[in-house]
N, C-alpha and C positions, 0 to 999 in steps of 0.2 A: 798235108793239105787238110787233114779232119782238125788236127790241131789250130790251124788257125781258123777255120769254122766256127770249132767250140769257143774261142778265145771271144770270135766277133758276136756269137750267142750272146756269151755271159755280158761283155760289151753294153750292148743294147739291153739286157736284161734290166742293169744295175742300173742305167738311165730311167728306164721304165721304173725302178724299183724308188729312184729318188726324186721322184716330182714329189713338190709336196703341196698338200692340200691347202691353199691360202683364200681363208672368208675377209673381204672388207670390211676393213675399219671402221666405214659407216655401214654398214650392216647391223640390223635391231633384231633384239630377241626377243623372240617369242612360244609361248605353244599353238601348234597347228592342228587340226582335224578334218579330213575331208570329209565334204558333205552330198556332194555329185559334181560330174565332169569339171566346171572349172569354178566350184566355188566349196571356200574353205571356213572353218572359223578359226579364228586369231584372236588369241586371247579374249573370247564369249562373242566377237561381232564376226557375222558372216564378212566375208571380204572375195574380190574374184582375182584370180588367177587372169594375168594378162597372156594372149594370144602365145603361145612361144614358150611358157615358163620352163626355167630347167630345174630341174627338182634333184639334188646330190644326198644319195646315203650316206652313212657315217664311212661306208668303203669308198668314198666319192664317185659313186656310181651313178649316172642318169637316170632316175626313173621317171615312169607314167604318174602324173598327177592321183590316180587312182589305187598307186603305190606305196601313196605315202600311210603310214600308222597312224591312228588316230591316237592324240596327246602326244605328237612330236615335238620334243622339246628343238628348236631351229633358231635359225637367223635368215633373213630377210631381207631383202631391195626391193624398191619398188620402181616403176616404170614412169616416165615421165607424166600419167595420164594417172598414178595411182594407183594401179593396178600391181598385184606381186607377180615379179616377173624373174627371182633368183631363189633358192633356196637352198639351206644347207641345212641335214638333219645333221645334231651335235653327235659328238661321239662322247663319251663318258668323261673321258678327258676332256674335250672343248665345254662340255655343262658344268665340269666344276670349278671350272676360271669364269671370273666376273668382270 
């Protein structure tokens, strides 16, 4: 019985382990800096964060808009209204592909 436990652990683990991080195609780069609650600058122009935005670290983790590092090199969606409403901070690897 522990045996097949372990087995459905590891199972699920290695699911969990191979989701992989996928940024859209149309997704724009840029560097990012927060400035207060939902407004940032983008490449030197303030710009706001749309209601919702999700914000992914390089460990593709959710953070609070307030989390983000200032001078994040990212990629970008915007919301139908103009607003950035996706983000992805690069990881070392993703900034050195063009």
């Amino acid at each position: 019985m522990r045996a097949l436990a372990l087995i459905t652990a590891a199972l699920f683990a290695a699911a969990a382990f191979a989701q992989l991080r996928t940024i859209p195609p149309d997704a724009k780069r840029a560097k990012m800096s927060p400035v207060q609650e939902r407004i940032v600058v983008l490449d030197g122009k303030r710009e706001m964060f749309a209601p919702g935005v999700r914000i992914r670290d390089a460990q593709n983790r959710i953070i609070v808009p307030n989390a983000l590092p200032a001078n994040s090199l990212v990629k970008y969606r915007r919301d139908p209204n103009g607003a950035i409403h996706e983000v992805w901070i690069l990881t070392p690897k993703e900034a050195a592909q063009r």
